[in-house]
Jmol script that loads the backbone (N, CA, C; Angstrom):
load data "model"
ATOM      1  N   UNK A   1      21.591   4.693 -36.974  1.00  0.00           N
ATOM      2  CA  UNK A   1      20.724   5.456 -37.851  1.00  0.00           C
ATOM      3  C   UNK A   1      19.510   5.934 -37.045  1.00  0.00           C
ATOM      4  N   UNK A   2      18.952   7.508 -36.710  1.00  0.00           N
ATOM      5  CA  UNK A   2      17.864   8.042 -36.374  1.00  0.00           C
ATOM      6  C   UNK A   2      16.750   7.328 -36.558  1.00  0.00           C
ATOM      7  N   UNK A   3      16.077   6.969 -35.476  1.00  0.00           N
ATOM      8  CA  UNK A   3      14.356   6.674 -35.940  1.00  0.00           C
ATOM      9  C   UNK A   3      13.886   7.373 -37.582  1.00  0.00           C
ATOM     10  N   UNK A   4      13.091   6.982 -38.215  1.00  0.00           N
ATOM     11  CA  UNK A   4      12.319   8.292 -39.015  1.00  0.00           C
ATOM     12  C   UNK A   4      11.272   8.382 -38.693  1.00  0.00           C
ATOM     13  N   UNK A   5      10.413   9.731 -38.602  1.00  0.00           N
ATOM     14  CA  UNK A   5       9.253   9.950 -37.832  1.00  0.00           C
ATOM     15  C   UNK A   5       7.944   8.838 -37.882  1.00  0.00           C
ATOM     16  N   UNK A   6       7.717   7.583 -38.861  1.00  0.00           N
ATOM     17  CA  UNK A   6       6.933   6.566 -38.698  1.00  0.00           C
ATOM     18  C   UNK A   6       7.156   5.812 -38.084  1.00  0.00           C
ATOM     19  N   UNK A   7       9.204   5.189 -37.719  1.00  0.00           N
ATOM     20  CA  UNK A   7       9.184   4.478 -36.557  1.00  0.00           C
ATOM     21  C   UNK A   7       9.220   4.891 -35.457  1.00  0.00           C
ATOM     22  N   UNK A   8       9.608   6.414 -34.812  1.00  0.00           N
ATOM     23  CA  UNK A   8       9.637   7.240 -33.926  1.00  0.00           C
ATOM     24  C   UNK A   8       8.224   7.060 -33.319  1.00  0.00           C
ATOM     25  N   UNK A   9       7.204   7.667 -34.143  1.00  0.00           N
ATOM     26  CA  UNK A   9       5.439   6.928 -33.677  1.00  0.00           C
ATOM     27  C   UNK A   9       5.041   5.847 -33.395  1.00  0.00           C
ATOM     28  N   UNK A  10       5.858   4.946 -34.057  1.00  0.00           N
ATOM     29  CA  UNK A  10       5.280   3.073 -33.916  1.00  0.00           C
ATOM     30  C   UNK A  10       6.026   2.881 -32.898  1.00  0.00           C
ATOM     31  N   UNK A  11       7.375   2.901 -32.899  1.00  0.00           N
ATOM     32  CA  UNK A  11       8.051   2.989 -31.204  1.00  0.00           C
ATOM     33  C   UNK A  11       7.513   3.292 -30.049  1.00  0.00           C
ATOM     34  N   UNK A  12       6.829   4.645 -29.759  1.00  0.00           N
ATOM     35  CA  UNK A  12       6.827   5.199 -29.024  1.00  0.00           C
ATOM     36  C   UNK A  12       4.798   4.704 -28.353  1.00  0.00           C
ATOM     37  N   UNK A  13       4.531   4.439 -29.374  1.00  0.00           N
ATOM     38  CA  UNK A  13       2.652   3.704 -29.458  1.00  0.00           C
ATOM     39  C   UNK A  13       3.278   2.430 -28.583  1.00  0.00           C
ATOM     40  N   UNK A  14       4.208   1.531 -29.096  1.00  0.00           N
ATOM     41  CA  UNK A  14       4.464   0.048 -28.601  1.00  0.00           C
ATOM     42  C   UNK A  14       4.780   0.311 -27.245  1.00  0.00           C
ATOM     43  N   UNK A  15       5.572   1.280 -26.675  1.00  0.00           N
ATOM     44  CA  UNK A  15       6.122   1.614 -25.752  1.00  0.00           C
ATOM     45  C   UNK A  15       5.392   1.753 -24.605  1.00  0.00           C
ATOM     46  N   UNK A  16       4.815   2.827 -25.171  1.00  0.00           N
ATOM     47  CA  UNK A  16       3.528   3.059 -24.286  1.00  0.00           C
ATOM     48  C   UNK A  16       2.106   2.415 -23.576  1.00  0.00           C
ATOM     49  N   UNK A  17       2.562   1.302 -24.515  1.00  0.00           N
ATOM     50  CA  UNK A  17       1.285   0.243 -24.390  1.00  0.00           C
ATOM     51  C   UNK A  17       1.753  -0.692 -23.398  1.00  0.00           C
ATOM     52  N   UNK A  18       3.300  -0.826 -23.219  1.00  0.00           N
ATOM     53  CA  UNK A  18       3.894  -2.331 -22.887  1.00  0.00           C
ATOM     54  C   UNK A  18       4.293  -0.938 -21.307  1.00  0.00           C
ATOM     55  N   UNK A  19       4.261   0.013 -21.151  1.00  0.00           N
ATOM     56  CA  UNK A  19       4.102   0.535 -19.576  1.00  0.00           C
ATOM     57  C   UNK A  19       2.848   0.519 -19.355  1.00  0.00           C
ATOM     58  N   UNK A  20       1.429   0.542 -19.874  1.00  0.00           N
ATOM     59  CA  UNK A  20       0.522   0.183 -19.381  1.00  0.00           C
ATOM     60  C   UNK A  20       0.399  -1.136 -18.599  1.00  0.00           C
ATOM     61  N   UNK A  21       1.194  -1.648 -19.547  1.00  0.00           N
ATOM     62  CA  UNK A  21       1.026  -3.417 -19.775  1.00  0.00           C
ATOM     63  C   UNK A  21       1.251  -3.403 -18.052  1.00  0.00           C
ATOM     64  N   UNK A  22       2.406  -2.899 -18.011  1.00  0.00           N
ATOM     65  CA  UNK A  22       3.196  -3.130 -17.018  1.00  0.00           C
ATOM     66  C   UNK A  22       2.558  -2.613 -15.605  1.00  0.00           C
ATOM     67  N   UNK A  23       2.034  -1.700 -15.751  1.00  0.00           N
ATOM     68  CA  UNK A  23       1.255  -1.032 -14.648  1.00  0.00           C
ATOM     69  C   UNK A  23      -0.266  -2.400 -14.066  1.00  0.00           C
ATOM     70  N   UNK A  24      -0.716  -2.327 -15.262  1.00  0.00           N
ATOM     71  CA  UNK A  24      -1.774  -3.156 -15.233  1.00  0.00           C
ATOM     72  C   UNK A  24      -1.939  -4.640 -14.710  1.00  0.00           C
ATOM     73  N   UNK A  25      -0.348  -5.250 -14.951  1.00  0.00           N
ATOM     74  CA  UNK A  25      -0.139  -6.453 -13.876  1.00  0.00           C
ATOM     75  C   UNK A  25       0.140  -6.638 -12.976  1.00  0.00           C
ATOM     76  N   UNK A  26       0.890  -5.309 -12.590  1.00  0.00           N
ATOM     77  CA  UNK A  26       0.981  -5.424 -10.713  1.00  0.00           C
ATOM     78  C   UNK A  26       0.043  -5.091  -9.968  1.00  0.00           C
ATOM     79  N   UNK A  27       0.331  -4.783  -8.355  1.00  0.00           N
ATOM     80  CA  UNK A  27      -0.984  -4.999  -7.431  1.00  0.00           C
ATOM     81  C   UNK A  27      -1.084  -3.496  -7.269  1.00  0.00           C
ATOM     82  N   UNK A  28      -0.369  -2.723  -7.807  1.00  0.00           N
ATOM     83  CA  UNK A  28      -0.454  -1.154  -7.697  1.00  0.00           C
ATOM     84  C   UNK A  28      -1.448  -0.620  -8.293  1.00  0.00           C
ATOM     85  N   UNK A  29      -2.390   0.454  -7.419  1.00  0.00           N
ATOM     86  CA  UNK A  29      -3.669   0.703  -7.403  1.00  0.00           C
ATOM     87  C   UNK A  29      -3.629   2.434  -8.071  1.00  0.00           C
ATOM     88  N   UNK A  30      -3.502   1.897  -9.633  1.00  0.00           N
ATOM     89  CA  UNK A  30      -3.537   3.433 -10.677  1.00  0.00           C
ATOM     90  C   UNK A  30      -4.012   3.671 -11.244  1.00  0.00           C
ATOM     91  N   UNK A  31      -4.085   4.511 -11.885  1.00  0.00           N
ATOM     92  CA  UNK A  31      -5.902   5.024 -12.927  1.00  0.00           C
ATOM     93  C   UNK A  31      -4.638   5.485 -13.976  1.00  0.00           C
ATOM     94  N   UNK A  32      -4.213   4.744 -15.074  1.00  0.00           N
ATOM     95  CA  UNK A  32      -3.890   5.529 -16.737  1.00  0.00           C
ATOM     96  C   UNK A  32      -4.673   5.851 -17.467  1.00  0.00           C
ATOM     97  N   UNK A  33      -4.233   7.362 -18.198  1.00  0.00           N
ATOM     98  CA  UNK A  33      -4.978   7.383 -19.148  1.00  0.00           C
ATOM     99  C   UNK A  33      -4.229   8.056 -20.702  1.00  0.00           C
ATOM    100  N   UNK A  34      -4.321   7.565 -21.428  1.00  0.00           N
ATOM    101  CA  UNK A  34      -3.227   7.539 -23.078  1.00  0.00           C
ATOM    102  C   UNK A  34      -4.290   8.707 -23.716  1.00  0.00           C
ATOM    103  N   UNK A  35      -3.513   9.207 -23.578  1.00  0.00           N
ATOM    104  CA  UNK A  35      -4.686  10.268 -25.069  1.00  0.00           C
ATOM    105  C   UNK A  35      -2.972  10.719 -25.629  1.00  0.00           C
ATOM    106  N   UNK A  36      -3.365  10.674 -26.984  1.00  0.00           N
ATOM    107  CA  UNK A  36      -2.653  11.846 -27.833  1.00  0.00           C
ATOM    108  C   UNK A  36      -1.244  11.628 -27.415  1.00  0.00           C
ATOM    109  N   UNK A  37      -0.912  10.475 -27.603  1.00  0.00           N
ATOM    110  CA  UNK A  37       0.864  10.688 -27.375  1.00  0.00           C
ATOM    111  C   UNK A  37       0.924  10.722 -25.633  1.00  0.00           C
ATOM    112  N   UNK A  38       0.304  11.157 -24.417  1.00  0.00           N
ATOM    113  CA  UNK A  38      -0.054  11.479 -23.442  1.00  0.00           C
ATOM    114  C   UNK A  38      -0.368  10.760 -22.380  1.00  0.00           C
ATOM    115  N   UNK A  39       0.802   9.615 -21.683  1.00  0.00           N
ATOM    116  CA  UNK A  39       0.048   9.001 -20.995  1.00  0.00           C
ATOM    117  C   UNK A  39       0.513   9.443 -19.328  1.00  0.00           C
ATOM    118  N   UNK A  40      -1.132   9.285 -18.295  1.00  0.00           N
ATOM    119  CA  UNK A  40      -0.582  10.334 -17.075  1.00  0.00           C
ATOM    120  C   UNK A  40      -1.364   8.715 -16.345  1.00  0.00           C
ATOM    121  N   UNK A  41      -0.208   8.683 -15.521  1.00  0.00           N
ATOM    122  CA  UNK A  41      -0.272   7.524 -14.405  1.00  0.00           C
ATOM    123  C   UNK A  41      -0.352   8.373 -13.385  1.00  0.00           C
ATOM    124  N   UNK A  42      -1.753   8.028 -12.966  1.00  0.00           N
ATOM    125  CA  UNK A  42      -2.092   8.545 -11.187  1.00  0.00           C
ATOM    126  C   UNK A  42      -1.626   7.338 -10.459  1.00  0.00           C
ATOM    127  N   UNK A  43      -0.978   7.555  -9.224  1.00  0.00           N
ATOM    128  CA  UNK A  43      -0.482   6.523  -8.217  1.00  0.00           C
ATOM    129  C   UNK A  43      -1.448   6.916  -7.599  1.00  0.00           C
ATOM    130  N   UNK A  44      -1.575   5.984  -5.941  1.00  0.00           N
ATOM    131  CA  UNK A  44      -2.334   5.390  -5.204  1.00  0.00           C
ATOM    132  C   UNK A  44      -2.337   7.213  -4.464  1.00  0.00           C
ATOM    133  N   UNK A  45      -1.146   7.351  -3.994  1.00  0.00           N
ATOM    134  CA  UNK A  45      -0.909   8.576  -3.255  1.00  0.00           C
ATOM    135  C   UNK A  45      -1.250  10.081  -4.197  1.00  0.00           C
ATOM    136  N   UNK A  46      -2.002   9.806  -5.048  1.00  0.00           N
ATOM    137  CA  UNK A  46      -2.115  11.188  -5.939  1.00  0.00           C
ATOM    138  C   UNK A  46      -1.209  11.646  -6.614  1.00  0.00           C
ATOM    139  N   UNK A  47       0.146  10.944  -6.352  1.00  0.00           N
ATOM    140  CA  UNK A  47       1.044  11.763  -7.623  1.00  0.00           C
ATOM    141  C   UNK A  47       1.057  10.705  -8.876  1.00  0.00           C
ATOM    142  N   UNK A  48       1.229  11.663  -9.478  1.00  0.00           N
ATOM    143  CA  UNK A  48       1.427  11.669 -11.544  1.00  0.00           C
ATOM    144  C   UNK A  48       2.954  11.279 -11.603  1.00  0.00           C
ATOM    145  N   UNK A  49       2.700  10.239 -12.664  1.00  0.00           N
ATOM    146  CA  UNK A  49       4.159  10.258 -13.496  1.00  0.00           C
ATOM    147  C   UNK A  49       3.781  10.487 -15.112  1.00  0.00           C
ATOM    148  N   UNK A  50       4.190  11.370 -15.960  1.00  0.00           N
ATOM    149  CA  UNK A  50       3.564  11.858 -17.189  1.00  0.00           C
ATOM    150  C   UNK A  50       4.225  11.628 -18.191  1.00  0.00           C
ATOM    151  N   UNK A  51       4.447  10.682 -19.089  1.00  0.00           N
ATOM    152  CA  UNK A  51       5.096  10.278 -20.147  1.00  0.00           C
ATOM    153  C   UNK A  51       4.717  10.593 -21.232  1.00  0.00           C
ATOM    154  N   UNK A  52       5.632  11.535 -22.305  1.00  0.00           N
ATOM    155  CA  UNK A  52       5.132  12.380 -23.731  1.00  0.00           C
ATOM    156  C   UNK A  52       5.687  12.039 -24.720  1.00  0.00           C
ATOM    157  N   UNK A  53       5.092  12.218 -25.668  1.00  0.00           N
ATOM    158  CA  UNK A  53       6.263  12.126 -26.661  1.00  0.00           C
ATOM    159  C   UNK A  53       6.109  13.682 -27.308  1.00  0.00           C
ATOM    160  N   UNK A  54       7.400  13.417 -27.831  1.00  0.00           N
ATOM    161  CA  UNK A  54       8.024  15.060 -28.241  1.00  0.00           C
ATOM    162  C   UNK A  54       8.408  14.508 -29.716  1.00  0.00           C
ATOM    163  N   UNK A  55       7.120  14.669 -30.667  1.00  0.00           N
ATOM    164  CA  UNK A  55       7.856  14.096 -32.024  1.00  0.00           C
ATOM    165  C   UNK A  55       9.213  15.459 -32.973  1.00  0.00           C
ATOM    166  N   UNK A  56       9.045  16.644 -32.648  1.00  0.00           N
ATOM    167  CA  UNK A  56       9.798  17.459 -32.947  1.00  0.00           C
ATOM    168  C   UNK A  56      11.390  16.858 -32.713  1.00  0.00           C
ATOM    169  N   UNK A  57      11.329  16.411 -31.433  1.00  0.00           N
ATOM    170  CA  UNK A  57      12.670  16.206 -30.937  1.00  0.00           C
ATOM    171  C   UNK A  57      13.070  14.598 -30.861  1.00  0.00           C
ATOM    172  N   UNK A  58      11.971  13.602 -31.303  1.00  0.00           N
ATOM    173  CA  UNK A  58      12.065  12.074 -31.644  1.00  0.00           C
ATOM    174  C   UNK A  58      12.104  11.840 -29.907  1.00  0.00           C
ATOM    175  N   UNK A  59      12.014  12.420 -29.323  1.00  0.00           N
ATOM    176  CA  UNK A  59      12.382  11.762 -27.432  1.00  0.00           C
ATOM    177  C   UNK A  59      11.143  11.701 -27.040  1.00  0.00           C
ATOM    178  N   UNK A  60      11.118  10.956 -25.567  1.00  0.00           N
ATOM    179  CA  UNK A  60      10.001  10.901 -25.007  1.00  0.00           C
ATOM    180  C   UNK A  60      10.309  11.522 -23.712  1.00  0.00           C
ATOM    181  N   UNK A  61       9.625  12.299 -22.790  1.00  0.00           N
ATOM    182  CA  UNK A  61       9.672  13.288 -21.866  1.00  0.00           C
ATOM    183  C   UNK A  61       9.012  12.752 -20.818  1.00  0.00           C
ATOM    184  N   UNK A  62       9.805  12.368 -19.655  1.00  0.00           N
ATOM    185  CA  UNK A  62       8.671  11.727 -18.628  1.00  0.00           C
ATOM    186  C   UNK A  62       8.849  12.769 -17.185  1.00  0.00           C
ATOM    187  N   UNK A  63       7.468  13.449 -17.030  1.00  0.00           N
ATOM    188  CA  UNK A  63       7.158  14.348 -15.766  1.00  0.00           C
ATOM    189  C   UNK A  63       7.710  13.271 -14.191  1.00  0.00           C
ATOM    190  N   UNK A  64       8.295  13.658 -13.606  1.00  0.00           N
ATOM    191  CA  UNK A  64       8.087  13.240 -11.887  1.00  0.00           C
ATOM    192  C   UNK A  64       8.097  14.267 -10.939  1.00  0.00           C
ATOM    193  N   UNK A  65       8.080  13.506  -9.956  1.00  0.00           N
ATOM    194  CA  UNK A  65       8.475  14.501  -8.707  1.00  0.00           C
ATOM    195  C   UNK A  65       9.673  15.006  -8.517  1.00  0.00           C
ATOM    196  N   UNK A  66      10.570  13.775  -8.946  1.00  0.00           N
ATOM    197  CA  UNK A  66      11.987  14.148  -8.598  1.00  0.00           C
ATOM    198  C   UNK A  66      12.717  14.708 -10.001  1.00  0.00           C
ATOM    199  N   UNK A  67      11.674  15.478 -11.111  1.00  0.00           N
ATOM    200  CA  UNK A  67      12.034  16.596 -12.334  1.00  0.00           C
ATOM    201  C   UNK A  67      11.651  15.996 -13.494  1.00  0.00           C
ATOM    202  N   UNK A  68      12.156  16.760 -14.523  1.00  0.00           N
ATOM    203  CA  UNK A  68      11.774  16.287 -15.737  1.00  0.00           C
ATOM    204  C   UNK A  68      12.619  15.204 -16.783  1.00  0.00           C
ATOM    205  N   UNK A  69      12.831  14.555 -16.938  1.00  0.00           N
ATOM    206  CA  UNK A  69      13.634  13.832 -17.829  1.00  0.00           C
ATOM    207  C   UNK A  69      13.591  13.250 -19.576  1.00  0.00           C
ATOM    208  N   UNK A  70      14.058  13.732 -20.458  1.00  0.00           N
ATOM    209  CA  UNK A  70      14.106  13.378 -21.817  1.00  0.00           C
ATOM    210  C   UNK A  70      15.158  12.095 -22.074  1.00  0.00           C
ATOM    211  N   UNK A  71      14.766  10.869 -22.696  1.00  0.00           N
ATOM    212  CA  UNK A  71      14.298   9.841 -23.155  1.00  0.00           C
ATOM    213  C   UNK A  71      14.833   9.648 -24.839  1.00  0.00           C
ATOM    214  N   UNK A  72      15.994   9.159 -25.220  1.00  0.00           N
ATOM    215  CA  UNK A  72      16.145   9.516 -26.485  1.00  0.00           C
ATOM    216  C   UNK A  72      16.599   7.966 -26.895  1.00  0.00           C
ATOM    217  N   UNK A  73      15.972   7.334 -28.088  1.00  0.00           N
ATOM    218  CA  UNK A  73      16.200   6.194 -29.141  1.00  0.00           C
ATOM    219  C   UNK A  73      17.723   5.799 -28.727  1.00  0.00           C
ATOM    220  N   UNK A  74      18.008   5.203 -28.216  1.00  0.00           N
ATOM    221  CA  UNK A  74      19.059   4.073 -28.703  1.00  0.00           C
ATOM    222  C   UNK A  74      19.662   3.309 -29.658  1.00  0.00           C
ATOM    223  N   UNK A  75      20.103   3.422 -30.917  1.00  0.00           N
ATOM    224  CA  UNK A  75      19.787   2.447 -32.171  1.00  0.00           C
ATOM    225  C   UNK A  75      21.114   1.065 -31.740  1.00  0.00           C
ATOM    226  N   UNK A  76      21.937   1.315 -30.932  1.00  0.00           N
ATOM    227  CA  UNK A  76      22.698   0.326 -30.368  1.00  0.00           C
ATOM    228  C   UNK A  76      22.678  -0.332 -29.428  1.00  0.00           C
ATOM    229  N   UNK A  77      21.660   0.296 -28.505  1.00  0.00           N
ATOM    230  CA  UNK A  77      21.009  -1.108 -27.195  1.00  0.00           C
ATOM    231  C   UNK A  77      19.662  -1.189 -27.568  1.00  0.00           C
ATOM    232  N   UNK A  78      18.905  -0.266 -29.033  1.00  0.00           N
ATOM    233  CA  UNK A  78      17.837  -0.845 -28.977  1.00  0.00           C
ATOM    234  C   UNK A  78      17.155  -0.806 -28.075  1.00  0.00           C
ATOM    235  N   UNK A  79      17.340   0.881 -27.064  1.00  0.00           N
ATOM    236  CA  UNK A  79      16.213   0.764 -25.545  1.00  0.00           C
ATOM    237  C   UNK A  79      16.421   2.326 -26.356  1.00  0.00           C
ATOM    238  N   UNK A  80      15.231   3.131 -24.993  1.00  0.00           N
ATOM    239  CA  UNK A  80      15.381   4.487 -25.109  1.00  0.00           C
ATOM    240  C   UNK A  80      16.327   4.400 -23.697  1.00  0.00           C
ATOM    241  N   UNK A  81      16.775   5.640 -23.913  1.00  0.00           N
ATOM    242  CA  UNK A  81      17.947   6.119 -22.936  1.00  0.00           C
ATOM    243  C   UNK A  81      17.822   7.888 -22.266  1.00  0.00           C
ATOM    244  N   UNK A  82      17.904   8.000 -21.115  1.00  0.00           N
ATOM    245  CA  UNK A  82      17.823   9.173 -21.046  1.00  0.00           C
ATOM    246  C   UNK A  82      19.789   9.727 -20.462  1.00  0.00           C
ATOM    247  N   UNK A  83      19.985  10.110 -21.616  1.00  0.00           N
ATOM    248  CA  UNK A  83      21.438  10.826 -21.483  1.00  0.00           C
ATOM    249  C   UNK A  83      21.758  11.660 -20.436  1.00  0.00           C
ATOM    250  N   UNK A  84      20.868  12.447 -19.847  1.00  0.00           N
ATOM    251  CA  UNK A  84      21.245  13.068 -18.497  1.00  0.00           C
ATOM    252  C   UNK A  84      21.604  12.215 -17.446  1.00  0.00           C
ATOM    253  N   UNK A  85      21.344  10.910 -17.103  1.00  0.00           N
ATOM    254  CA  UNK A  85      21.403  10.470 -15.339  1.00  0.00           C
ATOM    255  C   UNK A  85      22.141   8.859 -16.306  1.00  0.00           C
ATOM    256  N   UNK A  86      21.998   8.539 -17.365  1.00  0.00           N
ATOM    257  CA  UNK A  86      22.615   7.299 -18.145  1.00  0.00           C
ATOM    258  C   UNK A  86      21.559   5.847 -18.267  1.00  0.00           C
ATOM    259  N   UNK A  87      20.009   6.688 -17.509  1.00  0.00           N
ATOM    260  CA  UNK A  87      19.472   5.354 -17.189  1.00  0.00           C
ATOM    261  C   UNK A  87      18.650   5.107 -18.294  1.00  0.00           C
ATOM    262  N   UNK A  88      18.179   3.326 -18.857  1.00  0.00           N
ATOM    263  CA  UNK A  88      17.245   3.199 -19.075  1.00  0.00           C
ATOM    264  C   UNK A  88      15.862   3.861 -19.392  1.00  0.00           C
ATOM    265  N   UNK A  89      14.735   3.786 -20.055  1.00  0.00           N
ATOM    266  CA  UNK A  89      13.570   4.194 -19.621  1.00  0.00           C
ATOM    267  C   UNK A  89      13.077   3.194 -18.831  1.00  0.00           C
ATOM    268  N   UNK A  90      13.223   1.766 -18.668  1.00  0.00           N
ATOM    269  CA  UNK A  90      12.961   1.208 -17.519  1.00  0.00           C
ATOM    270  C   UNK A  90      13.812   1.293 -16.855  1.00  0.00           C
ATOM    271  N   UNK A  91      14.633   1.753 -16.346  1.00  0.00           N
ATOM    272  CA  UNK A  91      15.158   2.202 -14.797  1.00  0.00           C
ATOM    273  C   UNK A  91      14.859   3.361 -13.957  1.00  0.00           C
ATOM    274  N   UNK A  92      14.706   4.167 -15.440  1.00  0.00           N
ATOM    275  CA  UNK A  92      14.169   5.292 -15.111  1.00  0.00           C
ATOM    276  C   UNK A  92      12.604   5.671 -13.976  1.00  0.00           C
ATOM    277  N   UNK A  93      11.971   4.453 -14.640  1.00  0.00           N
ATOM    278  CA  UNK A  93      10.863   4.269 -14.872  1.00  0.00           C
ATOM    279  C   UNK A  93      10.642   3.577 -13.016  1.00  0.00           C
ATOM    280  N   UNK A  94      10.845   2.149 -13.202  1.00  0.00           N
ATOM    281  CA  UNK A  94      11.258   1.665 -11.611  1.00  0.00           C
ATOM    282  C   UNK A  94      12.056   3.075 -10.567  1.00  0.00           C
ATOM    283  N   UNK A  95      12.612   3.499 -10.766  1.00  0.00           N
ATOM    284  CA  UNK A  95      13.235   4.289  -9.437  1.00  0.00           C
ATOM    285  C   UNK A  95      12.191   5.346  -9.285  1.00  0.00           C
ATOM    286  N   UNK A  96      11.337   6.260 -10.426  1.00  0.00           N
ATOM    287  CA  UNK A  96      10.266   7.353 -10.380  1.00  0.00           C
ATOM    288  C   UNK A  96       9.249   6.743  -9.356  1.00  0.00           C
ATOM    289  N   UNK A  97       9.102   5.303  -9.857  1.00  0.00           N
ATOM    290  CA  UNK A  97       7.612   4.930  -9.058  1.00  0.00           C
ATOM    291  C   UNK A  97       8.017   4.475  -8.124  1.00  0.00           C
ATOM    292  N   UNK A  98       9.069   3.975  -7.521  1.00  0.00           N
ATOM    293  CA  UNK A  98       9.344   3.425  -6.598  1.00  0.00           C
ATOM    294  C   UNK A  98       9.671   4.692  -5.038  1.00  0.00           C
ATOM    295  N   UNK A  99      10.161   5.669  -6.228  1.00  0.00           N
ATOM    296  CA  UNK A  99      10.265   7.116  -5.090  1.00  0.00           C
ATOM    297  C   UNK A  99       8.819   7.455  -4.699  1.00  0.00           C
ATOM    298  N   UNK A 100       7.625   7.274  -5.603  1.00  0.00           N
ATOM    299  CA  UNK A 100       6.413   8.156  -5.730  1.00  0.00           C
ATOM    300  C   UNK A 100       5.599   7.712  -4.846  1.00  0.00           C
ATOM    301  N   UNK A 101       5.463   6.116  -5.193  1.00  0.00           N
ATOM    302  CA  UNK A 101       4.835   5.403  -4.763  1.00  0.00           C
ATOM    303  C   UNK A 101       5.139   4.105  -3.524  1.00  0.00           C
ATOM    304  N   UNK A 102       6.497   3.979  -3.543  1.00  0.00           N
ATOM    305  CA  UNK A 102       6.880   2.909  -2.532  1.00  0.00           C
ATOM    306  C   UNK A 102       7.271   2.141  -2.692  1.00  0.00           C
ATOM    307  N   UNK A 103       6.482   1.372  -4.400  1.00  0.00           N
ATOM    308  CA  UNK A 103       6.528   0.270  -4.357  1.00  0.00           C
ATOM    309  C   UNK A 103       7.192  -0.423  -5.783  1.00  0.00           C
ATOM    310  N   UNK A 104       7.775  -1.079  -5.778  1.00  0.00           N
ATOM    311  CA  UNK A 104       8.958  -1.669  -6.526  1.00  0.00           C
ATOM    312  C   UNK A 104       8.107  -2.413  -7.604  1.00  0.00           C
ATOM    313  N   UNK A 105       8.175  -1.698  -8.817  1.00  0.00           N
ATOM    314  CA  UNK A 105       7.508  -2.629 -10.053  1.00  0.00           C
ATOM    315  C   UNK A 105       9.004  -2.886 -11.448  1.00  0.00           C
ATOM    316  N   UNK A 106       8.547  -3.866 -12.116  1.00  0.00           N
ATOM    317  CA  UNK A 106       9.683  -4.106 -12.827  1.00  0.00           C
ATOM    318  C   UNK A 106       9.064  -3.511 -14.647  1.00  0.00           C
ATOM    319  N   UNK A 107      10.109  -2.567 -14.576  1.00  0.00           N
ATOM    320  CA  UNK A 107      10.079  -2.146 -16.053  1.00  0.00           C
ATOM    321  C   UNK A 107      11.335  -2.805 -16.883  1.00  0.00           C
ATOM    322  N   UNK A 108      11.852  -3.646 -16.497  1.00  0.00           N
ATOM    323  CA  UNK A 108      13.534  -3.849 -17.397  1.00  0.00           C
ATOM    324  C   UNK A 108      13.280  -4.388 -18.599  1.00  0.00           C
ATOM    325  N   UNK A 109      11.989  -4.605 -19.169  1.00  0.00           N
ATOM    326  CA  UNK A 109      11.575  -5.357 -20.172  1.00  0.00           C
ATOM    327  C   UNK A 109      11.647  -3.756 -21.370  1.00  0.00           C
ATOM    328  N   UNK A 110      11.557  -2.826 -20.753  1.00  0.00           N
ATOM    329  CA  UNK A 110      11.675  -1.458 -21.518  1.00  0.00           C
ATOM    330  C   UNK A 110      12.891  -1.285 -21.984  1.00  0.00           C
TER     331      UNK A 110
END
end "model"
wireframe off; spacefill off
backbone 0.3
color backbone group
């Protein structure tokens, strides 16, 4: 069964908080900042990884270097999933920063 647009928001708020989370306990040296659905992780080296939400389309949209990727609800693993490449949003998530930045952080809790 589809998110409906109140759990689509409460999802996507929890989500977003628990990749801060995640940023915020390792030794990786980043400046986040959440506005408006909007969160833009500066790495050490100046690049952005930009995570959105797209409530029109219930997905979440995450900017990299290596392109753009959409992020869609799972209601049977209960993760988000991005259907283009089959990964995780935490796998997704580990291989972006790990290309960007170097350094190997663990999102599998996503």
């Amino acid at each position: 069964m589809p998110l409906s647009e109140r759990e689509f928001h409460q999802q996507v708020d929890e989500l977003l908080q628990q990749v801060e989370d995640c940023f915020d306990a390792s030794d990786l040296d980043t400046d986040l900042e959440n506005s408006g659905g909007l969160l833009t992780i500066r790495l050490p080296n100046a690049s952005q990884v930009i995570l959105s939400r797209q409530p029109a389309l219930k997905e979440l949209w995450i900017a990299a270097r290596s392109g753009g990727f959409h992020c869609q609800y799972d209601p049977a693993q209960q993760r988000w999933v991005c259907p283009a490449t089959g990964e995780t949003l935490g796998a997704l998530l580990e291989r972006v920063t790990r290309e960007q930045s170097g350094e190997s952080l663990d999102f599998q809790s996503l």
